[in-house]
C-alpha positions as CSV (number, residue, x, y, z in Angstrom):
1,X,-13.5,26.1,21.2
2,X,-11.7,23.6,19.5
3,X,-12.8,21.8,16.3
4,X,-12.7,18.4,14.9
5,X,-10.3,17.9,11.9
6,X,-10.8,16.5,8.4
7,X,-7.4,15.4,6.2
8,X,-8.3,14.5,2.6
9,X,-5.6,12.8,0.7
10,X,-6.0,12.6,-3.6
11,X,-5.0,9.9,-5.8
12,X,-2.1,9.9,-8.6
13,X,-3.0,11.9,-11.2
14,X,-1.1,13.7,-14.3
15,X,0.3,16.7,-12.8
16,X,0.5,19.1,-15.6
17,X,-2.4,20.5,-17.7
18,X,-2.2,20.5,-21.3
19,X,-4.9,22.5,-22.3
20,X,-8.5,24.1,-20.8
21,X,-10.4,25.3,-23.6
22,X,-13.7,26.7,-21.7
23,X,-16.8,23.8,-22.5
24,X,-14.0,21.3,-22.9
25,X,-12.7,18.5,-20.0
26,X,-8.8,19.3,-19.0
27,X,-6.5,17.7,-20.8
28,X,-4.2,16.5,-18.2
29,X,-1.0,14.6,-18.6
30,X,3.1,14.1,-17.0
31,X,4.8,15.2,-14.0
32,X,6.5,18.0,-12.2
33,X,10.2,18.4,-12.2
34,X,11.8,18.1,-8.6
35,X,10.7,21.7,-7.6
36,X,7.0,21.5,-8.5
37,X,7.2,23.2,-11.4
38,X,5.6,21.9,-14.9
39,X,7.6,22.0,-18.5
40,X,7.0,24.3,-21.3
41,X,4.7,26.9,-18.8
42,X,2.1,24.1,-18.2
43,X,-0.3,24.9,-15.5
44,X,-0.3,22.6,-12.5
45,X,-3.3,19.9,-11.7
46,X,-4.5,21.0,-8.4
47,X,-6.0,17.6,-7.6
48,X,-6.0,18.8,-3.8
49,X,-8.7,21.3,-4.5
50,X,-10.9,19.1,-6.4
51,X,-12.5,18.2,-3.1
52,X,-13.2,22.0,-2.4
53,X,-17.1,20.8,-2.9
54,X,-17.1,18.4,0.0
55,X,-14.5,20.5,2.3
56,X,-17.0,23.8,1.6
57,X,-19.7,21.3,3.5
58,X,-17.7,20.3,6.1
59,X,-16.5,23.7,6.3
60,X,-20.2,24.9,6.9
61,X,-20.6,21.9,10.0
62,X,-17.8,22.9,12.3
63,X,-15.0,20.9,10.7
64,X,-11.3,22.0,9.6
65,X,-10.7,20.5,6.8
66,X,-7.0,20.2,5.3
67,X,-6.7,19.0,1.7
68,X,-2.9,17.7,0.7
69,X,-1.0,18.7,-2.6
70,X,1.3,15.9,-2.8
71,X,2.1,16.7,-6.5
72,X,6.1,16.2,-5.8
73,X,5.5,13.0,-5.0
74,X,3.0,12.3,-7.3
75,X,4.3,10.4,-10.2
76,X,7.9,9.5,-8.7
77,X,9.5,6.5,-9.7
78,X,8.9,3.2,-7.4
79,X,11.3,3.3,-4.3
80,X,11.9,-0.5,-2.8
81,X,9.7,-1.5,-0.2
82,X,7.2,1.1,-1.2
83,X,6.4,0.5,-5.1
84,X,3.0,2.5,-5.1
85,X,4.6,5.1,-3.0
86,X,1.6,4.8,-0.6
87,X,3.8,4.6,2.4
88,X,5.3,7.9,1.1
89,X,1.6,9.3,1.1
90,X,1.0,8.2,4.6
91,X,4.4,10.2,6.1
92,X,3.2,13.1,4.3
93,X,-0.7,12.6,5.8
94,X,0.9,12.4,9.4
95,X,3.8,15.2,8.7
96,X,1.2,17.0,7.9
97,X,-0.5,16.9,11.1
98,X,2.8,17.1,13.0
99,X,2.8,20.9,11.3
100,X,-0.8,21.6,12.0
101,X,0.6,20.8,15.5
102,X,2.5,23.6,14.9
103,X,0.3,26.2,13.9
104,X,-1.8,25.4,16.7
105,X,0.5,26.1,18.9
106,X,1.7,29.4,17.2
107,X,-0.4,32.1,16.7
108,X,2.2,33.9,14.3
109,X,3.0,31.1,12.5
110,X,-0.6,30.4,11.7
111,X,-1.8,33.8,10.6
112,X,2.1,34.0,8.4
113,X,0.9,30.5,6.7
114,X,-2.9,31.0,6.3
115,X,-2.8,34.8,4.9
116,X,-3.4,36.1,8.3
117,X,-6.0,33.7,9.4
118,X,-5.4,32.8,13.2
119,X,-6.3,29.0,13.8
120,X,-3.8,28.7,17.0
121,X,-6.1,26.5,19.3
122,X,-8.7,26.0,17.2
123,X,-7.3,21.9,16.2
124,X,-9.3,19.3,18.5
125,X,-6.2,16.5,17.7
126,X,-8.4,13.9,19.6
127,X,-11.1,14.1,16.5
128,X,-9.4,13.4,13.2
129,X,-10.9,11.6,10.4
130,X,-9.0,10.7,7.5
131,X,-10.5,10.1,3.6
132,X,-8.5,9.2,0.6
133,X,-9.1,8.8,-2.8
134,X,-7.6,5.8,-5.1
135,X,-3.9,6.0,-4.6
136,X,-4.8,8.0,-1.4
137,X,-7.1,5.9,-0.2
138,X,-4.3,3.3,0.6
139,X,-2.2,6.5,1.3
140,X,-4.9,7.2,4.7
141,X,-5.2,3.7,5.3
142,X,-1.0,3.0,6.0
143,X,-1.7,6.1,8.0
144,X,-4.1,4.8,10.6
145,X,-1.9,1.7,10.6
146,X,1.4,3.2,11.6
147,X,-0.1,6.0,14.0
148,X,-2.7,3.9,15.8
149,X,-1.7,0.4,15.3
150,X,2.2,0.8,15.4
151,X,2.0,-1.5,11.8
152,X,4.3,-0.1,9.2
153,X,7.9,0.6,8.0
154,X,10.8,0.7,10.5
155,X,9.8,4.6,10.7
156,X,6.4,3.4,12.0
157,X,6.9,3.7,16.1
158,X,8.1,7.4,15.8
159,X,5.2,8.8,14.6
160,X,3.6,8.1,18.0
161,X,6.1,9.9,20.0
162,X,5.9,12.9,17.0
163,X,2.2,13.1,17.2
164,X,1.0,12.7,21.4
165,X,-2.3,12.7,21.6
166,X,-3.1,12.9,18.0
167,X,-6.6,10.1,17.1
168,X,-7.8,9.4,14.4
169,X,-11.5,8.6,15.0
170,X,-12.6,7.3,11.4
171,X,-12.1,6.2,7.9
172,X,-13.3,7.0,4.9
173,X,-12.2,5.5,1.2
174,X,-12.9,6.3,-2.4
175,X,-11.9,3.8,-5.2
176,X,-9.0,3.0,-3.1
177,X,-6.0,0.9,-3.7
178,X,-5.8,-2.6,-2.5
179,X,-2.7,-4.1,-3.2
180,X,-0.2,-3.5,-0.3
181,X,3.7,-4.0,0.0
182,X,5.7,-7.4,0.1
183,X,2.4,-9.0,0.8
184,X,1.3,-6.9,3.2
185,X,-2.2,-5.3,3.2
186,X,-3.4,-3.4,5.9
187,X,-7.5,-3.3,6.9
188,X,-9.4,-0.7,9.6
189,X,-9.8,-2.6,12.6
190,X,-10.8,-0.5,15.3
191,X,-12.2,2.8,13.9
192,X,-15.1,3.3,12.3
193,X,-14.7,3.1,8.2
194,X,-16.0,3.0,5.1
195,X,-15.8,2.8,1.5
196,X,-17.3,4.3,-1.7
197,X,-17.1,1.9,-4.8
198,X,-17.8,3.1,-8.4
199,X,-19.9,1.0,-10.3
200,X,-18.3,2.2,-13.7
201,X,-14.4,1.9,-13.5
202,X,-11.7,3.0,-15.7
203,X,-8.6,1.7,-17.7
204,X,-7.9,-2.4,-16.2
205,X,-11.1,-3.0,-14.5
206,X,-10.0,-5.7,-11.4
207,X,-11.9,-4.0,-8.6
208,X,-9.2,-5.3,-6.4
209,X,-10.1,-2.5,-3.8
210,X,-13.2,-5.1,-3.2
211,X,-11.1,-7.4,-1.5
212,X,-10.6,-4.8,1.4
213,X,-14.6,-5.0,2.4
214,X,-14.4,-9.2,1.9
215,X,-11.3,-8.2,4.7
216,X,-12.9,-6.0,6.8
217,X,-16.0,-8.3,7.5
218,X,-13.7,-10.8,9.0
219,X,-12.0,-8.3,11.0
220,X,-13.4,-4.8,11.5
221,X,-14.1,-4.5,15.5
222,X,-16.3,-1.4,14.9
223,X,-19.0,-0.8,12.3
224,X,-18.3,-0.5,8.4
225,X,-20.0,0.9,5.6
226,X,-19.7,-0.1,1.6
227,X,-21.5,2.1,-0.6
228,X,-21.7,1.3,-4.1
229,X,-22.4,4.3,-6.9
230,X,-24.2,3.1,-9.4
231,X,-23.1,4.8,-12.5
232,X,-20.3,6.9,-11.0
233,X,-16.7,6.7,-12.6
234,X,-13.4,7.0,-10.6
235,X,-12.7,10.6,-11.6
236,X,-15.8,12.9,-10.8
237,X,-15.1,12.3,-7.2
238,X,-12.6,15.1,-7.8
239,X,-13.6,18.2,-10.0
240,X,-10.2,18.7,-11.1
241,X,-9.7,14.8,-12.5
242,X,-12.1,15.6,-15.6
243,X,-11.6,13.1,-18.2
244,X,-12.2,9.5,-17.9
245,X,-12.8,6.4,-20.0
246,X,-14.9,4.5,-17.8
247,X,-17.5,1.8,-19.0
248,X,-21.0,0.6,-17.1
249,X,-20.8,-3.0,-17.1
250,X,-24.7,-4.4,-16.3
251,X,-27.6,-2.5,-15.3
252,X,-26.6,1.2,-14.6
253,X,-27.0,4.3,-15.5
254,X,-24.1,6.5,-15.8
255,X,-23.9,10.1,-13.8
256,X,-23.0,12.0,-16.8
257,X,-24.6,12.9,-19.8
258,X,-23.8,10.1,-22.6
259,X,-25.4,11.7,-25.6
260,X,-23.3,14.6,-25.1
261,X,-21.5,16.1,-28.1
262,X,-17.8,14.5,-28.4
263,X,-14.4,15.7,-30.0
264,X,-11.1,13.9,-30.3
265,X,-8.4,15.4,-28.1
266,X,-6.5,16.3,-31.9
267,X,-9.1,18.7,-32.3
268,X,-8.0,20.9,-29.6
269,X,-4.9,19.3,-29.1
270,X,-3.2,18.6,-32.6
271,X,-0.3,17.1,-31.6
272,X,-2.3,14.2,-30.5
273,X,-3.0,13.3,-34.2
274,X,-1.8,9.9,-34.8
275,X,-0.8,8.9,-31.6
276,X,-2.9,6.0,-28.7
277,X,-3.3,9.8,-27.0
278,X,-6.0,10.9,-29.7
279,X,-8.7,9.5,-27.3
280,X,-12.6,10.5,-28.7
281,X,-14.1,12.0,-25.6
282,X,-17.4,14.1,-24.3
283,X,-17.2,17.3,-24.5
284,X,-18.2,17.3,-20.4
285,X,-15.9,17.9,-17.5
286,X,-17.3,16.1,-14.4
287,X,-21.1,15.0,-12.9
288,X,-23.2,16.9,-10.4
289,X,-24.5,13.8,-9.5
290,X,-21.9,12.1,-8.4
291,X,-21.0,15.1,-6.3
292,X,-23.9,15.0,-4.4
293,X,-23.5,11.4,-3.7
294,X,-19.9,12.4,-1.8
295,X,-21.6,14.7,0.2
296,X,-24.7,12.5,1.1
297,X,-21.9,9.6,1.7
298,X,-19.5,11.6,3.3
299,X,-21.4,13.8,5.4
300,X,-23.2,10.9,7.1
301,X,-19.9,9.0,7.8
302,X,-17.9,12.3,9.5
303,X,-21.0,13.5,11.0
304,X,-21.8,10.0,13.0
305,X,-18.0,9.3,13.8
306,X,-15.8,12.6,13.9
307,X,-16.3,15.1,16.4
308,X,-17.4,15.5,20.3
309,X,-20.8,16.3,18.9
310,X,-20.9,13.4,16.1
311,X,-24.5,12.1,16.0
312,X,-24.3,8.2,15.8
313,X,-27.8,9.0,13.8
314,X,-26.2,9.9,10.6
315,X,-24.9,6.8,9.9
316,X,-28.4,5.5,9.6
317,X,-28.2,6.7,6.2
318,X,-26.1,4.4,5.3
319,X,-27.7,1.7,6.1
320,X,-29.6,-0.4,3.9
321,X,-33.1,-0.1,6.3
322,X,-33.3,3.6,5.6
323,X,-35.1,4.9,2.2
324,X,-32.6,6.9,0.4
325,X,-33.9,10.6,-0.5
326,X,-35.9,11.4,-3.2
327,X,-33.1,13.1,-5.5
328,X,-30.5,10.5,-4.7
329,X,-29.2,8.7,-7.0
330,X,-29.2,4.4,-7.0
331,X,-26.9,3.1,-4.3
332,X,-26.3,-0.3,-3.2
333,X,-25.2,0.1,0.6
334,X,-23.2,-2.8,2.6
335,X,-23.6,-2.5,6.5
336,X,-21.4,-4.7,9.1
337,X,-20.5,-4.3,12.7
338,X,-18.8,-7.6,14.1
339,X,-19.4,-6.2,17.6
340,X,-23.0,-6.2,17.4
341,X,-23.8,-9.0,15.1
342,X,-23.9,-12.7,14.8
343,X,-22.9,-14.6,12.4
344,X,-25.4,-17.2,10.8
345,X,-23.9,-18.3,7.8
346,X,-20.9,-17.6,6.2
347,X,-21.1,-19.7,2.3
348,X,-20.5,-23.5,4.5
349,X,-23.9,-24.7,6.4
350,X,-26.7,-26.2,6.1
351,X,-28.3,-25.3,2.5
352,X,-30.6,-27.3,0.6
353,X,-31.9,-26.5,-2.9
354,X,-35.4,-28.1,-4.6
355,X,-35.5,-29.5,-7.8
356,X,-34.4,-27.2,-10.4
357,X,-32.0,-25.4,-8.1
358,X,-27.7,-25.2,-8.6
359,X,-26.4,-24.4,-5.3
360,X,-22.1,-24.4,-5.6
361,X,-19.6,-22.3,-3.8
362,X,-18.8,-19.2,-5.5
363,X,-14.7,-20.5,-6.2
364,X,-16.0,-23.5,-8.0
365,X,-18.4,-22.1,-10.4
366,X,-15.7,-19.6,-11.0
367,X,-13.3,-22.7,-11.8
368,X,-15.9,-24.3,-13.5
369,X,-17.0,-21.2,-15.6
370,X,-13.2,-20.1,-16.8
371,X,-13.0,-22.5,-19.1
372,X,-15.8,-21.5,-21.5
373,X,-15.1,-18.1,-20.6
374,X,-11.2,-18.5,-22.1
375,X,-12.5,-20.6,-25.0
376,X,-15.2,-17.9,-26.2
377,X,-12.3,-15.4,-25.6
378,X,-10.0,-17.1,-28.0
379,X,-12.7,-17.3,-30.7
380,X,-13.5,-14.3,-30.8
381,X,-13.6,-11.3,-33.1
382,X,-14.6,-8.7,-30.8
383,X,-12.5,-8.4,-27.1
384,X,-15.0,-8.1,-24.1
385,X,-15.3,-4.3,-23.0
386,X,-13.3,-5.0,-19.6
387,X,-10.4,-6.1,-22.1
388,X,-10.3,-2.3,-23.4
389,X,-7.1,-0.7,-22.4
390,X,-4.5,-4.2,-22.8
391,X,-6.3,-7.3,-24.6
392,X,-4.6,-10.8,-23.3
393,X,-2.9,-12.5,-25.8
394,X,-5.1,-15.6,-27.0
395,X,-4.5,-19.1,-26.2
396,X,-2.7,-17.9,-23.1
397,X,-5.2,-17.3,-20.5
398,X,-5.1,-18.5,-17.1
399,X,-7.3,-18.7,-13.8
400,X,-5.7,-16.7,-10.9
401,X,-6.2,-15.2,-7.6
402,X,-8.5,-18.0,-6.7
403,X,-7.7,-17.2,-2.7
404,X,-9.0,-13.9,-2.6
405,X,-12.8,-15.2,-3.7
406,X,-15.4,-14.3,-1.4
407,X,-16.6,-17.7,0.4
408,X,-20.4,-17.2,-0.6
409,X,-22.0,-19.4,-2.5
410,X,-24.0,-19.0,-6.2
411,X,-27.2,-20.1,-6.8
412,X,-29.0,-20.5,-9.8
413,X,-32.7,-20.6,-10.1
414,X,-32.4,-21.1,-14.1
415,X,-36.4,-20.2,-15.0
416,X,-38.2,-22.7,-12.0
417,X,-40.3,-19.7,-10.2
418,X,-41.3,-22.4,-8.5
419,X,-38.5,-23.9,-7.0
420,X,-36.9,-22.5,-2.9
421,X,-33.7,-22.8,-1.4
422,X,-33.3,-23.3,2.6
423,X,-31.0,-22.3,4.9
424,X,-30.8,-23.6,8.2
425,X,-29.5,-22.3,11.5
426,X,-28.1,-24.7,14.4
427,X,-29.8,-23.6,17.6
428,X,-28.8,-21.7,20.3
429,X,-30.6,-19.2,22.9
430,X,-29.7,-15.5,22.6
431,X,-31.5,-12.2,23.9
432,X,-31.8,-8.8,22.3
433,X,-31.6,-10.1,18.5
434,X,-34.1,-6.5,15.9
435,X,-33.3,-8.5,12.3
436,X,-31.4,-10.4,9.9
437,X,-28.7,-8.8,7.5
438,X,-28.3,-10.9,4.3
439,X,-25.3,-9.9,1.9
440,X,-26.7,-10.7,-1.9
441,X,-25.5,-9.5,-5.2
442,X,-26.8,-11.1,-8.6
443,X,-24.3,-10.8,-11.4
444,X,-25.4,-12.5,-15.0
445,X,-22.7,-13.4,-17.3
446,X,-23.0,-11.5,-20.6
447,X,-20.5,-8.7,-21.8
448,X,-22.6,-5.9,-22.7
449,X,-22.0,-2.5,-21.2
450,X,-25.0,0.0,-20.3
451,X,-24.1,2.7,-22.7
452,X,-24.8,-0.4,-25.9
453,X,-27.8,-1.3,-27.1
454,X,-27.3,-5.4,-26.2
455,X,-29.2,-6.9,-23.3
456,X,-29.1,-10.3,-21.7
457,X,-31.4,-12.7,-22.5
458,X,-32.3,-12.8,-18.3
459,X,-34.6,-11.0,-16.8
460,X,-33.2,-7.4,-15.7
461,X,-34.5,-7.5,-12.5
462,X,-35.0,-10.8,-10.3
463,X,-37.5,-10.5,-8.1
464,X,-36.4,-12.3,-4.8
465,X,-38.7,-13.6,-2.2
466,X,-37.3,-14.3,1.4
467,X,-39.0,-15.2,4.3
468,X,-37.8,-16.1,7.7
469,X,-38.2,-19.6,8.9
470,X,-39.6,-19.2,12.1
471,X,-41.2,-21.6,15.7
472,X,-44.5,-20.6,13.9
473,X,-44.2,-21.6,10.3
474,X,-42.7,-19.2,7.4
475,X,-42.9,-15.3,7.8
476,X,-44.6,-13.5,4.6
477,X,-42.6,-12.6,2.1
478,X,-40.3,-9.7,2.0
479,X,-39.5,-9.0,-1.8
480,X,-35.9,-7.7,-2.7
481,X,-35.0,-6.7,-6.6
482,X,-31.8,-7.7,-7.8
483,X,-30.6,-6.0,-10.4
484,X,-27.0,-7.4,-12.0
485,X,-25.1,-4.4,-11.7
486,X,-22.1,-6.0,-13.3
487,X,-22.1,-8.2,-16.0
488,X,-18.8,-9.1,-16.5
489,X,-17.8,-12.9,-14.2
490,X,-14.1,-12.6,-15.5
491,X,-11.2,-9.7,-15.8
492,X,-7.7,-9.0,-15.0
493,X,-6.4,-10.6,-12.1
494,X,-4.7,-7.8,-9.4
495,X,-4.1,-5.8,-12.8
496,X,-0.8,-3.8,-11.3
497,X,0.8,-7.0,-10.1
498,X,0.4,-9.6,-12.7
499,X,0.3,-9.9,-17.2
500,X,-2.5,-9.3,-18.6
501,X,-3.4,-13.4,-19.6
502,X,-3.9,-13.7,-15.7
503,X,-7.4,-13.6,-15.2
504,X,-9.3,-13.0,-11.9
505,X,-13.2,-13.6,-11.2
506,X,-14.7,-10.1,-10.9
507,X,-15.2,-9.9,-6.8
508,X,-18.9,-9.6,-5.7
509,X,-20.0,-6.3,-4.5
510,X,-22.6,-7.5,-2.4
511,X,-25.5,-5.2,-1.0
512,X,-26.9,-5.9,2.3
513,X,-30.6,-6.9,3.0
514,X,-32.3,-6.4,6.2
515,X,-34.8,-8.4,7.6
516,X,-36.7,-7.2,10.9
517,X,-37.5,-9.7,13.4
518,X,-40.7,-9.1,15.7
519,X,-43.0,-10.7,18.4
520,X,-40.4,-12.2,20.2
521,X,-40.2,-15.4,17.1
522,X,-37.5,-17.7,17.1
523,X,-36.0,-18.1,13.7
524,X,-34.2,-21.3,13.0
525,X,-33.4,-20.6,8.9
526,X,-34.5,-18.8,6.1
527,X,-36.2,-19.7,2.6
528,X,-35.3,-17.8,-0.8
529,X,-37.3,-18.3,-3.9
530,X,-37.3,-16.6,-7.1
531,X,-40.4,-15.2,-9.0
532,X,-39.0,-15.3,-12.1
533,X,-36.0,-17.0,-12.2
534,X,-32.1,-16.1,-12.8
535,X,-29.2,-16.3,-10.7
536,X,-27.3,-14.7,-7.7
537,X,-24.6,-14.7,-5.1
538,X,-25.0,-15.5,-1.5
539,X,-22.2,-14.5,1.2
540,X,-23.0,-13.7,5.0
541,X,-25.8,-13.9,7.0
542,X,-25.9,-12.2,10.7
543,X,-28.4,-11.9,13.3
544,X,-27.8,-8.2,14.5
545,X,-28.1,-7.8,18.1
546,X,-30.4,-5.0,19.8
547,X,-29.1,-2.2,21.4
548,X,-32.2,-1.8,23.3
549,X,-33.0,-3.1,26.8
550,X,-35.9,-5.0,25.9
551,X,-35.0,-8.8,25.2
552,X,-36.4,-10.8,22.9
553,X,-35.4,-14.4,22.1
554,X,-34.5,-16.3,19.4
555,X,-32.8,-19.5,18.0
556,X,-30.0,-18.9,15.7
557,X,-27.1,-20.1,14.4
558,X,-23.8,-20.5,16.1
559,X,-21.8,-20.4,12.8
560,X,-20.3,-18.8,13.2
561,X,-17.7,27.3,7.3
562,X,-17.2,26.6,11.6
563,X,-18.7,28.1,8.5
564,X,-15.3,29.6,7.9
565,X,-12.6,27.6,7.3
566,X,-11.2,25.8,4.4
567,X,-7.9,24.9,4.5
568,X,-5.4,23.5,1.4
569,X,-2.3,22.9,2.8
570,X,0.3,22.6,0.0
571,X,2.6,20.3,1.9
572,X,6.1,19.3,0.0
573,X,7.8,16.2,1.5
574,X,9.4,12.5,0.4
């Protein structure tokens, strides 16, 4: 029979590689000439097989899986209206199905194009799921847009009438890009997605790509998945991107091996000496563990969502209710399904704080926090870590994209273990209601990275007490640790689009908190205290609806490889 198909898009990346000494990281850098071909004998970057791990175990669960060298396009020069060129990856995602089209149709064709391998009728069109990485992940996103939601260029409505039948069932991004065309920036709303975040990025650190989830709660019509990787860079996702410069801001533990030996790229690269290029790196090419965390993250998404057999199960492993297994690394997983929730609270409402307590909404502490922040900045010796790759000149420092902050609110216990904060719900009557999901993050404010010595003088971990308010009195306690997994509060503001003296408040990557609701109580609110103090951010709260028969009622808010195949497709088109 037919199978389901899996398209993965990479990210801009250096084309050629310098050198590959064996024990040493590539050494990647410039760009193809128009023909594909790399100066002075280079060898190409095959960036498109640097997902070979993850296609391998899709392979073995029934799925075709096309991976996309779109290394003539890689590192073009803008074109107007399409600056990042990720409109340009999207017509080559969708081409590229248009000529799968073909080869399933064309036994001759297919076994001339896949070294004899016959795949004529083996493409289930109705079952695609799309994943892109950084540059890519923007790439899969205009994708979905123009095919499914006729949104796009002026090219947009004829890739419906090129590609009948063709759906695209799901969603899933790595690091992606966030930043759109002529101020337009597309979300996911009626297919499954999801999107993996790396807690350590690279080069200007502005997490923009956050922004997408703060979208896609206020719009995603089906349910959505954030997973955060502690510890993980932007490059191991791919096996072939193998040097990075990446920095763990707060409490994390990177996925590679830090006391590793190191070299400076003039030591096997000497025309490097003297130049910004004569980077000191570790003598390591790429982390296991991150791997595994694609596979884990990746294989529950396409498993649930892509495919006439999908198992809606899997994606129970990415949400925040089910233990994690025993090897897996620290994750901090973000669950939301508009469709089957309510919302409770959204940062506006009914919250009260006891003595002791700060409650403010999250853009006015920013506002209120810049200033110290740009007056420590311009005294100085030492840059903050986030200010690596492009310091702002000092003295010129300003507060931007003040829109795009999440409308949560920050609350600050300071050291009172004994002080509470309460939320309150307006009433209403509602049947088949299983728990609460709270989205928290805690994020301190000192500039220390992971891989220093420093710490923060607050406690590492906050250990949060929340208990539901309820027609009976206050539930017990259910105990959540916070750690801050970022503790940065200011960096570059949409880093691509504006000078480095714009500064931006970090966005909150939030992790979700689930709260079961038993016996048939009704909950009007909810009361958070802190057992030994410290600080954190509080965004949504929802009342998710059971999917059960059996009702129960309570008062809530109305704020609202076929074990075989393995396919890279080395696709050429602008």
């Amino acid at each position: 029979g037919s199978l389901p198909i899996l398209v993965f898009l990479p990210g801009k990346h250096a084309d050629c590689r310098l050198l590959a000494l064996p024990g040493y990281p590539g050494l990647d850098a410039g760009a193809t000439d128009i023909f594909g071909h790399c100066q002075d004998n280079l060898a190409r970057v095959a960036s498109h097989l640097g997902y070979a791990y993850l296609s391998e175990y899709f392979a073995s669960h029934g799925y075709i899986v096309i991976s996309i060298d779109v290394a003539l396009i890689n590192n073009r020069w803008p074109i107007p209206g399409d600056l990042t060129l990720n409109f340009v990856r999207a017509r080559i995602v969708l081409r590229t199905l248009q000529k799968m089209i073909e080869l399933n149709n064309n036994a001759e064709m297919s076994k001339q194009i896949l070294n004899g391998i016959d795949l004529s009728g083996k493409f289930d069109f109705t079952q695609v799921g799309l994943m892109g990485h950084s540059r890519g992940g923007e790439g899969v996103r205009n994708a979905y847009n123009m095919l499914m939601e006729n949104k796009g260029p002026i090219d947009t409505p004829k890739w419906r009438e090129r590609l009948p039948g063709v759906m695209i069932k799901a969603i899933m991004e790595i690091v992606p890009m966030y930043y759109g065309e002529n101020g337009t920036k597309f979300g996911v709303e009626n297919v499954p997605w999801a999107m993996l975040v790396s807690g350590c990025e690279d080069n200007e650190i502005d997490y923009a790509h956050v922004y997408l989830a703060y979208r896609q709660l206020q719009s995603a019509k089906r349910p959505n998945h954030v997973i955060h990787v502690y510890g993980a860079n932007h490059e191991y996702f791919n096996t072939e991107w193998q040097v990075g410069i990446p920095a763990c801001f707060g409490d994390q533990d990177p996925l590679w091996d830090v006391n590793a030996p190191t070299f400076k790229v003039s030591d096997i690269f000497p025309p490097a000496a003297g130049t910004p290029l004569d980077y000191t790196l570790l003598k390591i090419n790429g982390s296991e563990s991150q791997r595994k965390t694609a596979i884990f993250a990746l294989g529950a998404f396409f498993r649930a969502y892509v495919g006439v057999n999908a198992d809606p199960d899997f994606a129970k492993l990415l949400n925040p209710s089910t233990p994690l297994p025993d090897n897996m690394t620290e994750l901090g997983r973000q669950y939301f399904d508009n469709t089957q929730s309510i919302q409770l609270f959204n940062g506006t409402g009914n919250i009260t704080g006891s003595s002791g307590v700060e409650i403010i909404p999250l853009r006015m502490y920013a506002e209120s926090m810049f200033s110290s922040f740009a007056t420590s900045y311009d005294n100085s010796l030492i840059s903050p870590p986030q200010f690596f790759s492009d310091p702002p000149k000092k003295g010129n420092l300003s507060l931007g994209c003040l829109e795009q902050i999440e409308n949560g609110v920050h609350i600050n216990f300071d050291n009172n273990k004994q002080a509470e904060v309460i939320i309150s719900f307006n009433k209403m009557e509602i049947k088949k209601i299983s728990a609460i999901d709270i989205q928290l993050a805690r994020r301190s404010s000192c500039w220390f990275t992971s891989t220093h010595s420093s710490t923060c003088e607050e406690p590492r971990e906050m250990k949060l007490n929340i208990q539901l308010q309820t027609n009976t009195g206050f539930s017990s306690n259910t105990t959540v640790f916070l750690k801050s997994r970022y503790n940065l509060q200011f960096t570059r503001c949409e880093a691509m689009s504006f000078p480095p003296e714009k500064i931006g408040y970090l966005p909150v990557m939030f992790e979700t908190v689930r709260i079961p609701v038993t016996n048939d109580l009704y909950v009007d609110g909810l009361k958070l205290s802190s057992q030994n103090g410290g600080n954190l951010v509080l965004d949504n709260i929802a009342a998710i609806i059971q999917q059960s028969s059996n009702a129960s009622f309570l008062s809530i808010s109305i704020y609202l490889l076929f074990s075989l195949f393995f396919i890279s497709v080395i696709f050429h088109a602008y």
